[in-house]
Wavefront OBJ file of the C-alpha trace (Angstrom):
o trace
v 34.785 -24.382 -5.945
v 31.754 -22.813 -4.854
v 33.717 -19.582 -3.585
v 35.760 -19.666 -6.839
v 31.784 -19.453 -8.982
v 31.110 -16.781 -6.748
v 34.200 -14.998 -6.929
v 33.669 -15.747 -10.908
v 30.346 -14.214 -11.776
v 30.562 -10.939 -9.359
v 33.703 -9.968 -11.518
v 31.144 -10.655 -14.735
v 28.518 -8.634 -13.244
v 31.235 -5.629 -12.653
v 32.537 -6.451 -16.352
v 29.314 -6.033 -17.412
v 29.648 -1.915 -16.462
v 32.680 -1.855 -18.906
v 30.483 -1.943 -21.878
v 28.171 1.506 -20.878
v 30.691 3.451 -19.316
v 33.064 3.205 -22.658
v 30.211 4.817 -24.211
v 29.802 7.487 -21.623
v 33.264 8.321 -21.086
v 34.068 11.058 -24.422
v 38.129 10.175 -24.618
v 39.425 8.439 -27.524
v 39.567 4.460 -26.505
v 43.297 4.740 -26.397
v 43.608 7.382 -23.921
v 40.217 5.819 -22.506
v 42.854 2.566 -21.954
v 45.569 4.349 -20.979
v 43.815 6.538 -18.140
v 42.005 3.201 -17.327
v 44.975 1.413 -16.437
v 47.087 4.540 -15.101
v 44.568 4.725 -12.238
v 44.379 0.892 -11.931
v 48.200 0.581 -11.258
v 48.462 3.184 -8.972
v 45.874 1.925 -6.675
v 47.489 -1.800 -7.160
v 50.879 -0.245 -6.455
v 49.472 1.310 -3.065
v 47.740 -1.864 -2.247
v 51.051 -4.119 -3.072
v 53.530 -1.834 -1.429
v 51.265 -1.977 2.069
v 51.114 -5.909 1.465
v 52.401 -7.815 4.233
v 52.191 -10.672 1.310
v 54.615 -9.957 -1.491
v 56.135 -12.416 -4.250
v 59.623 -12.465 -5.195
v 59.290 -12.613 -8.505
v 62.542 -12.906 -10.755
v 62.855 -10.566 -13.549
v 61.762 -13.312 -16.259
v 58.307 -13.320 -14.564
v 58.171 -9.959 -14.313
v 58.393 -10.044 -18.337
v 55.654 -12.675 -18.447
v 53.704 -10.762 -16.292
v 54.397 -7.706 -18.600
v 54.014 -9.081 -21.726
v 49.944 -10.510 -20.785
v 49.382 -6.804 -19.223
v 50.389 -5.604 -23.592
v 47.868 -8.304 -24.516
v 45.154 -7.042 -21.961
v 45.893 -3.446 -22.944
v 45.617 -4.389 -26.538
v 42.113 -6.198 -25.968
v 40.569 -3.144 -24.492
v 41.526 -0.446 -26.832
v 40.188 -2.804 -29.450
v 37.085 -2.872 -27.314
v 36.347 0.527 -26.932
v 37.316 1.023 -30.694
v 34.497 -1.593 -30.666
v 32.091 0.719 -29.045
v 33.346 3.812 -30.983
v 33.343 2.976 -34.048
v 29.390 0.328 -33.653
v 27.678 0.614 -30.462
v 27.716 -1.131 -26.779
v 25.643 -4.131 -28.293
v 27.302 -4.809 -31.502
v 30.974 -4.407 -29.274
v 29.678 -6.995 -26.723
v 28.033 -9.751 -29.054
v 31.181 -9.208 -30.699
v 32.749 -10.054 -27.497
v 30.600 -13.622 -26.729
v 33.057 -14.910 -29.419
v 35.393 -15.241 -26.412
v 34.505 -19.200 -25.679
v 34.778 -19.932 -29.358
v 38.579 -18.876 -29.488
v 38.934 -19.921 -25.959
v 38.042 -24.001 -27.295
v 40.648 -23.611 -30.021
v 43.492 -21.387 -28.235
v 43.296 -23.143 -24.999
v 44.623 -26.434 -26.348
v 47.186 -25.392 -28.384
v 48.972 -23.077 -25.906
v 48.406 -25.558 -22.752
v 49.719 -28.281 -24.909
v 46.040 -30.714 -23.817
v 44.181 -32.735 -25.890
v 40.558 -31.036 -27.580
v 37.759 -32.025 -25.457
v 34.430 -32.233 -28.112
v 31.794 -31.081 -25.668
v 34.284 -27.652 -25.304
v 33.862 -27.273 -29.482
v 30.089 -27.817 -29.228
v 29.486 -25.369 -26.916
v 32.003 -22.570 -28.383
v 30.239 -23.413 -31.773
v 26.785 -23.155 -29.715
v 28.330 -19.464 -28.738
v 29.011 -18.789 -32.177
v 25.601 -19.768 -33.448
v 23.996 -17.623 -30.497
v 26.056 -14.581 -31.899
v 25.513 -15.230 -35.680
v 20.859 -14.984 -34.130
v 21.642 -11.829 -32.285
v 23.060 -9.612 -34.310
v 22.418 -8.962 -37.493
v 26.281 -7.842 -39.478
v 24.775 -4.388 -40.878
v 27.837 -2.924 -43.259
v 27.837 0.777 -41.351
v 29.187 -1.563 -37.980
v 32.131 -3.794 -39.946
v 35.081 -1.904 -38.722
v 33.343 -2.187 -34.818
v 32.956 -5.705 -36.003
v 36.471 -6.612 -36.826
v 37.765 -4.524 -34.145
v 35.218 -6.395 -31.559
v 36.629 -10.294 -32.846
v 40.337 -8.933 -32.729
v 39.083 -8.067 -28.665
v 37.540 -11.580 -28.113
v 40.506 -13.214 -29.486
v 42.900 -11.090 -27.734
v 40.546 -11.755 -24.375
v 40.766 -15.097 -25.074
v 44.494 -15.207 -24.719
v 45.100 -13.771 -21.409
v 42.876 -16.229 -18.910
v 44.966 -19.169 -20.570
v 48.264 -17.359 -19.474
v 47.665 -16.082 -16.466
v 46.427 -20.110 -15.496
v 49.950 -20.656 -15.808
v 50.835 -17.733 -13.163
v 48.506 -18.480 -10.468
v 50.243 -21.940 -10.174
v 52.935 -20.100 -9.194
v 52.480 -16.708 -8.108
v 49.601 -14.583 -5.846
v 47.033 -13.184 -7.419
v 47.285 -9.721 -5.986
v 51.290 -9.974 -7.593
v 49.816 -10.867 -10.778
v 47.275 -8.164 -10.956
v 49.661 -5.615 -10.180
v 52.124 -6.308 -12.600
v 50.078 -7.046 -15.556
v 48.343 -3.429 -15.080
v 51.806 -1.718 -14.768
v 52.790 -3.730 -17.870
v 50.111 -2.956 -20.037
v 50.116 0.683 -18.624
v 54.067 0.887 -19.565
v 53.335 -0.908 -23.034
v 50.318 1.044 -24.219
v 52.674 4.151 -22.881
v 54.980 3.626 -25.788
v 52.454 2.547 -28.691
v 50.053 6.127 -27.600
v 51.787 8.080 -29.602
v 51.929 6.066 -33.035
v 48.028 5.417 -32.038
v 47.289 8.924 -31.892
v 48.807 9.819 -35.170
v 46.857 7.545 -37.041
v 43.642 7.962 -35.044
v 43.956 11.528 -33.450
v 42.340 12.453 -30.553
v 39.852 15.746 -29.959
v 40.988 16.311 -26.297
v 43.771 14.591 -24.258
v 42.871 15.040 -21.018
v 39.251 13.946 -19.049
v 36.500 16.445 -18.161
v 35.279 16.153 -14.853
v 32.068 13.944 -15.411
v 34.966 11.114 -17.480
v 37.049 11.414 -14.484
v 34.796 10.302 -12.346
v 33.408 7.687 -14.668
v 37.036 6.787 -15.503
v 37.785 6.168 -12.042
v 34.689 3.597 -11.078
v 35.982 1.974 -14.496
v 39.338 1.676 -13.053
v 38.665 0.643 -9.095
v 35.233 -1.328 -9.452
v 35.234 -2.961 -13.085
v 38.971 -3.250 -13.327
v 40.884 -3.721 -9.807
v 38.079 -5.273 -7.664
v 37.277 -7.507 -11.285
v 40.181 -8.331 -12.205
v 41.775 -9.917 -9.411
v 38.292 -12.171 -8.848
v 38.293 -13.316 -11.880
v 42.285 -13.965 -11.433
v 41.474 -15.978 -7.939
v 38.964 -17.999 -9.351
v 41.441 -19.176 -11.871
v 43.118 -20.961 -9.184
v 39.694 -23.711 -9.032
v 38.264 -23.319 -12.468
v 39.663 -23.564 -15.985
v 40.399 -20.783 -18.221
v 37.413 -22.008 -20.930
v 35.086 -21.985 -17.985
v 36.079 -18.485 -16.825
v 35.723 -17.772 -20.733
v 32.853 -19.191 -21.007
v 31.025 -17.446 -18.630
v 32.134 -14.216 -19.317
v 29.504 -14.527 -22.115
v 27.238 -13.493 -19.644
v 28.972 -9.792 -19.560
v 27.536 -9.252 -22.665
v 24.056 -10.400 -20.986
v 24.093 -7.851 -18.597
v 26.174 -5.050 -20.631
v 23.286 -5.114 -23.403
v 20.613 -5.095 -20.891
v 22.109 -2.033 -19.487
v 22.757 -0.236 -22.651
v 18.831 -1.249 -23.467
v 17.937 0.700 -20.491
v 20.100 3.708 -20.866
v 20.696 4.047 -24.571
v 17.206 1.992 -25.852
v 19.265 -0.061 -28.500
v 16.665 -2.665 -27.854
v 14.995 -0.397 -30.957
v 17.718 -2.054 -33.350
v 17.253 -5.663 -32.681
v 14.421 -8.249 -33.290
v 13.429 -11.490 -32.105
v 16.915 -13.128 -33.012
v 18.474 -11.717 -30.766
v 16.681 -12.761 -27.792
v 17.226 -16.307 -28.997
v 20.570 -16.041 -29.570
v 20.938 -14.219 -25.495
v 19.236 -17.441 -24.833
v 21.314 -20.190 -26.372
v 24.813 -18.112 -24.823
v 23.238 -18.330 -21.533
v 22.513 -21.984 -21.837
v 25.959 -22.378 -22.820
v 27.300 -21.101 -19.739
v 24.600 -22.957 -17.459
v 25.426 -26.227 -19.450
v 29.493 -25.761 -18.889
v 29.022 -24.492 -15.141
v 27.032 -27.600 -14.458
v 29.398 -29.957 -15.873
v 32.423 -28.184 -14.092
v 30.589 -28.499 -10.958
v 29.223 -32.492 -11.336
v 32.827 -33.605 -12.395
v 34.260 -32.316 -9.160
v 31.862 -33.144 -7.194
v 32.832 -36.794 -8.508
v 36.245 -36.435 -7.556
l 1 2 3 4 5 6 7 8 9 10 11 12 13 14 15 16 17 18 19 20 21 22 23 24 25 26 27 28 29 30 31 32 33 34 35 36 37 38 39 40 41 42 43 44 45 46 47 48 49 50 51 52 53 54 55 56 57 58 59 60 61 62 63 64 65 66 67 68 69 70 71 72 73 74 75 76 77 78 79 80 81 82 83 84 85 86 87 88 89 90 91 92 93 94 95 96 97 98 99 100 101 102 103 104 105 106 107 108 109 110 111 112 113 114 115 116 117 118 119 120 121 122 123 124 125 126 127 128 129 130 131 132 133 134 135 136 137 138 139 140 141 142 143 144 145 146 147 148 149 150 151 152 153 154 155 156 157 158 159 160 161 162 163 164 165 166 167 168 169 170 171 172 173 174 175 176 177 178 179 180 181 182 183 184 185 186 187 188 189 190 191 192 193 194 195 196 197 198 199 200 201 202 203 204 205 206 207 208 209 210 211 212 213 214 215 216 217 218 219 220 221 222 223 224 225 226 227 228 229 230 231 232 233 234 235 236 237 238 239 240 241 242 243 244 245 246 247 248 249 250 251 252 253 254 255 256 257 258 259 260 261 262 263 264 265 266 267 268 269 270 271 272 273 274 275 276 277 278 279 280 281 282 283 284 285 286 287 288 289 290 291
């Protein structure tokens, strides 16, 4: 359990990168995505095809496997639209809204009963975001594009649970990026005609930043946060990825000084996330250290 935390929070701390690099990197967030998770299957596809560990997976998980990499694909583009269209902030408090959806979603697709102190604390998450950011008019569409992210994000953990009862992380990671990859391959072009592009390919400073997104925050992230899957539960891991937005917003403080839009609120509301994810991490850890 311990190693699963750990495992856990360093894939947060990479997440948190996400947030400040979107804004650095110049491409539109579609071809932002797309180069994203071209580099990330490549170097999964190198790492799998040297694996002395490989699944047989039949094509019917393959599919599966597929079909979450569309829904991961989605949730970024929508996050970097986020960022595009608001700021890193406004994208990532947007983003906290992952527990909320997580409490409701989780249920229903794993077919479990509601567990109350779950809907307190994804309300508590909701009342943290509603303190830190206040919904100026000029950010709605990076507001609306930020929820549909968070409720996309919260979609994937709760699926992939089901995989890593069956099937190595490594296998799942792999697959997922060369789904969403092939996916967001075919919906690029109608993308681009509604939302054109100004250049198609990556300068040489968003290649480099494009490929630290793609080996640090996605491949090294990605499959931690998939292995710890395997001890916690998907609203924990949901959960505490409201801390990305912790450590995204104190980066883009530092580097972009949007500390200069916010006021007291939104310290509080950092606050009562965090003490979400300290409350639920605590609880995870006392009930198995009854069993």
């Amino acid at each position: 359990m311990k190693k699963a935390f750990l495992q856990l929070h360093l894939a947060i701390f990479l997440a948190g990168f996400t947030g400040v690099l979107g804004r650095l990197i110049t491409l539109n967030e579609a071809l932002l995505v797309w180069y994203r998770m071209m580099f990330a299957a490549v170097t999964l596809f190198i790492i799998y095809f040297f694996s002395k560990k490989k699944d047989q997976l039949s094509l019917k998980a393959i599919s599966n496997l597929f079909a979450i990499g569309g829904i991961i694909a989605l949730h970024w583009v929508f996050f970097y639209g986020s960022i595009k269209y608001a700021n890193v902030s406004v994208s990532l408090v947007c983003f906290s809204a992952i527990g909320f959806f997580s409490t409701i979603l989780d249920p229903i697709i794993s077919k479990r009963k509601f567990v109350a102190i779950e809907l307190l604390l994804g309300l508590l998450v909701m009342l943290g975001i509603s303190l830190m950011f206040h919904f100026d008019p000029q950010f709605r569409t990076g507001i609306i594009f930020g929820m549909i992210s968070s409720l996309l994000a919260a979609i994937f953990p709760i699926l992939n649970k089901k995989m890593m009862q069956i099937h190595d992380p490594g296998s799942i990671t792999f697959f997922e990026m060369t789904g969403g990859f092939s996916i967001l391959t075919l919906i690029l072009p109608f993308y681009l005609h509604f939302v054109p592009a100004t250049t198609m390919l990556p300068g040489l400073a968003d290649l480099g930043w494009l490929l630290i997104l793609s080996l640090l925050c996605t491949v090294l992230a990605f499959n931690l946060s998939v292995r710890s899957l395997s001890k916690i539960s998907p609203f924990t891991v949901n959960l505490s990825f409201n801390l990305e937005p912790v450590y995204g917003i104190a980066l883009a403080f530092l580097l972009y000084k949007e500390y200069q839009e916010v006021g007291m609120s939104f310290y509080i509301g950092i606050a009562i996330i965090f003490l979400t994810v300290v409350l639920q991490t605590l609880r995870v850890y006392l009930q198995s250290k009854s069993k």
